[in-house]
VOPAVO-926906 format. One record per atom (N, C-alpha, C): residue in three letters; x, y, z. Coordinates in pm, whole numbers, plus 50000, padded with zeros to 5 digits. Each point is the difference from the previous one (the first is absolute). Example, Ala and Ser with C-alpha at 12.3 -4.5 7.8 and 13.67 -1.06 7.14 Angstrom:
BEGIN
ALA513194943150780
ALA499115011950000
ALA500905012050000
SER499655010549928
SER500825011950006
SER499235010950073
END
This chain:
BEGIN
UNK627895296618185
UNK499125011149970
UNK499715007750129
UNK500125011949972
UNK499685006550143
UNK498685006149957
UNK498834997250143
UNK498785003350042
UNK499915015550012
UNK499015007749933
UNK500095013350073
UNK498435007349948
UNK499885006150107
UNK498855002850015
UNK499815017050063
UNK499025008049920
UNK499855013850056
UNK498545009850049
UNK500044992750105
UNK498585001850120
UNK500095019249987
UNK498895004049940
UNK499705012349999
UNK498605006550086
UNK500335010050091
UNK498955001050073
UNK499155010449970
UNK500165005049878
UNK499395007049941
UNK500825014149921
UNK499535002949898
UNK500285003849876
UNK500155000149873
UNK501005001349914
UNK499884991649858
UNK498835002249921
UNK499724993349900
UNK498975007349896
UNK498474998050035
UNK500084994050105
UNK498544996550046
UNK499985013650155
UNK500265007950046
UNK500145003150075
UNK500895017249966
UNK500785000849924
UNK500845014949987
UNK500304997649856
UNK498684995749899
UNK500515002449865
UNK500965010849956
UNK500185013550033
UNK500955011449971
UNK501314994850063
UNK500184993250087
UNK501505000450038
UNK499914981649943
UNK501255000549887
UNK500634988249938
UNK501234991550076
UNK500175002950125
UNK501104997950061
UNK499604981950011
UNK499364996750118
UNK499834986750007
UNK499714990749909
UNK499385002749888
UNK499774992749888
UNK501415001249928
UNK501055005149960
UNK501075002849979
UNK500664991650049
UNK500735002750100
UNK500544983550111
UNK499564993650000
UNK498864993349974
UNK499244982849974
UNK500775000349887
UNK499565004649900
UNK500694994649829
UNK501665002150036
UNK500595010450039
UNK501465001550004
UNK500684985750089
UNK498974991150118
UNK500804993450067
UNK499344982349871
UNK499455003349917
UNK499854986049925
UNK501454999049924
UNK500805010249986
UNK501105001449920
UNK500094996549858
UNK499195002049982
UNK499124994449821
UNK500035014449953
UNK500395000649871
UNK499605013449911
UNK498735006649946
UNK499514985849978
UNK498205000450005
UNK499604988650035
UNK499535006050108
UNK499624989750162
UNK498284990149898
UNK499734986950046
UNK498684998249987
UNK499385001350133
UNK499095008949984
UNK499255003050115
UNK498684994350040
UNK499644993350102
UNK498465001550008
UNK499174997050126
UNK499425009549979
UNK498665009850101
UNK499314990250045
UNK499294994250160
UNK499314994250003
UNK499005004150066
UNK499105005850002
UNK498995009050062
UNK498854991050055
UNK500144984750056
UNK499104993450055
UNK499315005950107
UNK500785010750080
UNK499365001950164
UNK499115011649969
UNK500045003449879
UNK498735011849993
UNK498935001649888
UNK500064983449989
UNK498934994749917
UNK500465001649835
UNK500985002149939
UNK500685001949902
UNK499525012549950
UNK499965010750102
UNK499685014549931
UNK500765007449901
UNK498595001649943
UNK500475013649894
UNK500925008150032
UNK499565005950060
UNK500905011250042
UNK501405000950033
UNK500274988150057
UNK501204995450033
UNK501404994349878
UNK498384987949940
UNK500824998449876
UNK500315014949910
UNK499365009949974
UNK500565011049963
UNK501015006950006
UNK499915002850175
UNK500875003250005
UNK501804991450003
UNK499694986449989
UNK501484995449952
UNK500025000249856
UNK498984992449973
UNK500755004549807
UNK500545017449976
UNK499185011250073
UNK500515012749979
UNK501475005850040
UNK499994989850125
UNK501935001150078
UNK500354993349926
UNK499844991449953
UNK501234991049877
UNK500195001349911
UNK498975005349935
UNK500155005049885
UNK500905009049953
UNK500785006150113
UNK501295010549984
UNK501144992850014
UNK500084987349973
UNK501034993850023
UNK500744988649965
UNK501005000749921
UNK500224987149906
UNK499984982350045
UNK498524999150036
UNK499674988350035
UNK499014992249949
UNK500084990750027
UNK498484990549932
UNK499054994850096
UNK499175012650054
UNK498734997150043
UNK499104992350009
UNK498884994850092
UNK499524986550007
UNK499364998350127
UNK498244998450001
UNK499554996850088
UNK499454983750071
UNK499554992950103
UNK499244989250037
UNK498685008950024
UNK498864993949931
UNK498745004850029
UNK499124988150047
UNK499564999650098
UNK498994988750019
UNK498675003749970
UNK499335013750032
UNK498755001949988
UNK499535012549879
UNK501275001649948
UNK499725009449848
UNK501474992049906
UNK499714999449869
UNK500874995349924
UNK500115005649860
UNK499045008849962
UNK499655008049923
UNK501465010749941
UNK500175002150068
UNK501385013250022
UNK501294991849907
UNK501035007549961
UNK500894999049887
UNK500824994250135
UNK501154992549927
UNK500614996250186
UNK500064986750060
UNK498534999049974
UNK499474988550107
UNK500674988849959
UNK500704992650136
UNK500344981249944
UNK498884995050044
UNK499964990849902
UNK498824988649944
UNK500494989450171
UNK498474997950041
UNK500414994350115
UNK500254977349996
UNK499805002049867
UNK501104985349975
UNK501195005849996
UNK500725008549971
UNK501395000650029
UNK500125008950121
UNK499975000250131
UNK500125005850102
UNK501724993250048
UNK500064991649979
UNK501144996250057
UNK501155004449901
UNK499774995249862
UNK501075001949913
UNK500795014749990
UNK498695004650018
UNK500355018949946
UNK500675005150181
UNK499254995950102
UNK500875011150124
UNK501424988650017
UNK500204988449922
UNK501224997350109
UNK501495004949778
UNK499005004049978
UNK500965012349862
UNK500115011550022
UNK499525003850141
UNK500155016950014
UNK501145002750051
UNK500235015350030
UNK501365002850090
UNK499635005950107
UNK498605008349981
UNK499485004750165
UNK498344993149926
UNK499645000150149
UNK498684993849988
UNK499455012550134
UNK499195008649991
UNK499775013150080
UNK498624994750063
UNK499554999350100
UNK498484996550072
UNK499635013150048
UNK498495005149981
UNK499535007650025
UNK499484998850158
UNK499215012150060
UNK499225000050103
UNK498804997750007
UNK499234995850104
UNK498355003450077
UNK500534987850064
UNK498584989049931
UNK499714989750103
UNK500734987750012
UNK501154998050141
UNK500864990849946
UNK499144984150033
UNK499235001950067
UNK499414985850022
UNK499354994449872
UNK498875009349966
UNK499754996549863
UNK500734994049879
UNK501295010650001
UNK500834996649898
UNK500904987050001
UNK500194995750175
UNK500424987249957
UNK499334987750018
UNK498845001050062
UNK499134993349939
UNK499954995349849
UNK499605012149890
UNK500224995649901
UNK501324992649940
UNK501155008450070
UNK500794992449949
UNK500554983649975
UNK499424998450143
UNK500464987550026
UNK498804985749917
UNK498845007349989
UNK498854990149889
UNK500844998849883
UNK501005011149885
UNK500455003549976
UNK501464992649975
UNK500864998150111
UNK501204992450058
UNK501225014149927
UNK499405008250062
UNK500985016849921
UNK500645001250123
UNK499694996450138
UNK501114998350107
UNK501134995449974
UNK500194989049977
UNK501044987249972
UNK500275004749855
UNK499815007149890
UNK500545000349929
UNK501215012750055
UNK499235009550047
UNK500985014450086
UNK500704995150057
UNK499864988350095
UNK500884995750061
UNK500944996149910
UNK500014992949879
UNK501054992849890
UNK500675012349961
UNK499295010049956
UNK500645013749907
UNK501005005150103
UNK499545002050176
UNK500885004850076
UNK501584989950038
UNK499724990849979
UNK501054988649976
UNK500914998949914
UNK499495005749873
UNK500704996549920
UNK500495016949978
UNK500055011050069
UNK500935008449985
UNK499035014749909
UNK498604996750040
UNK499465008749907
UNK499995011250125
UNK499685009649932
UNK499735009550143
UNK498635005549979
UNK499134997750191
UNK498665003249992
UNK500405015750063
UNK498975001449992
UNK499745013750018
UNK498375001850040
UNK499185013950093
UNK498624995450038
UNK499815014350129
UNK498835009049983
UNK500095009050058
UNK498684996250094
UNK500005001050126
UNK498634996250098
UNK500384989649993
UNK498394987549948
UNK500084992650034
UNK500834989149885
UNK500325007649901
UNK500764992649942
UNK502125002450064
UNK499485005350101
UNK501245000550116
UNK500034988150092
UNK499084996650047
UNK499894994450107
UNK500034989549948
UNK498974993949899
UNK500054983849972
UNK500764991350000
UNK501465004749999
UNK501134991850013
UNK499954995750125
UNK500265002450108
UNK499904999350129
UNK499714989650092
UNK500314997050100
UNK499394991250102
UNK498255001050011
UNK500575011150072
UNK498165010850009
UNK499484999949938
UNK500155000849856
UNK499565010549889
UNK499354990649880
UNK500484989649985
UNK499654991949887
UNK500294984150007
UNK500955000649863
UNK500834991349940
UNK500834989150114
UNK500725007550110
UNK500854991650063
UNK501495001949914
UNK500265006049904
UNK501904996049965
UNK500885004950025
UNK500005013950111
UNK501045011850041
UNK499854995250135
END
C-alpha cells in the first residue's frame, strides 16, 4: 500500500470557497469515483462554520460526505464516536481542518484518533489537512509518521 498524504498551506473550501481547485485534487488523487470523505474539524473546536462550509464544497461532488465531531454531534454527517475507528479507516480521504493544533491532538490522542490516522495512513488511505491539519503529521507538528 502506498502512504500519501497532502499538507495544504492554505486554501480549499475552508479558506477560497470560490476557487474548487484544491478540493478537486484531494478527491481526484483518492482515485475512487465517489470518494468517502471525511472532515475532521478538531483544531477549531468542531466549528460551524467550517463544518458548513465542507458539506457546501462537497456537496458539488459525487461523494459521500462525513464528519468526526467531538464537541457538536447534532449535524447530519456526524460519526457516532463508538465507531471512530471503523468509519475513518472505510474512508478514501480523511481531510483535517485548521486552528488549534495542540488542542486538537490532545483530544485526539484521549480519543486514540492518532494511531488510528496513523493505521488509515498505512493502510493506503490518503490524508489530507490545511494549517494545522498540515502540520500534524510531522516530526514538529504532531503525530510523528512522515
Amino acid at each position: 500500500m502506498v502512504s500519501r498524504l497532502i499538507a495544504i498551506g492554505g486554501g480549499g473550501f475552508l479558506m477560497e470557497p470560490e476557487n474548487p481547485l484544491l478540493d478537486q485534487y484531494c478527491l481526484e488523487c483518492t482515485g475512487k469515483t465517489d470518494p468517502k470523505v471525511c472532515f475532521i474539524p478538531t483544531a477549531s473546536g468542531d466549528s460551524e462554520d467550517f463544518l458548513s462550509r465542507f458539506y457546501t464544497a462537497f456537496a458539488r461532488y459525487s461523494c459521500e460526505p462525513s464528519h468526526l465531531a467531538f464537541f457538536r454531534r447534532s449535524r447530519s454527517g456526524a460519526v457516532p464516536l463508538a465507531d471512530i475507528e471503523q468509519h475513518l479507516l472505510n474512508r478514501d480521504l480523511i481531510y483535517v481542518g485548521g486552528g488549534n493544533t495542540r488542542a486538537m491532538l490532545a483530544v485526539w490522542r484521549e480519543w486514540n484518533v492518532d494511531e488510528i490516522l496513523k493505521r488509515a495512513w498505512q493502510s493506503g488511505i490518503l490524508l489530507a489537512g490545511m494549517s494545522a491539519g498540515a502540520i500534524c503529521w510531522f516530526d514538529y507538528g504532531g503525530i510523528k509518521f512522515c
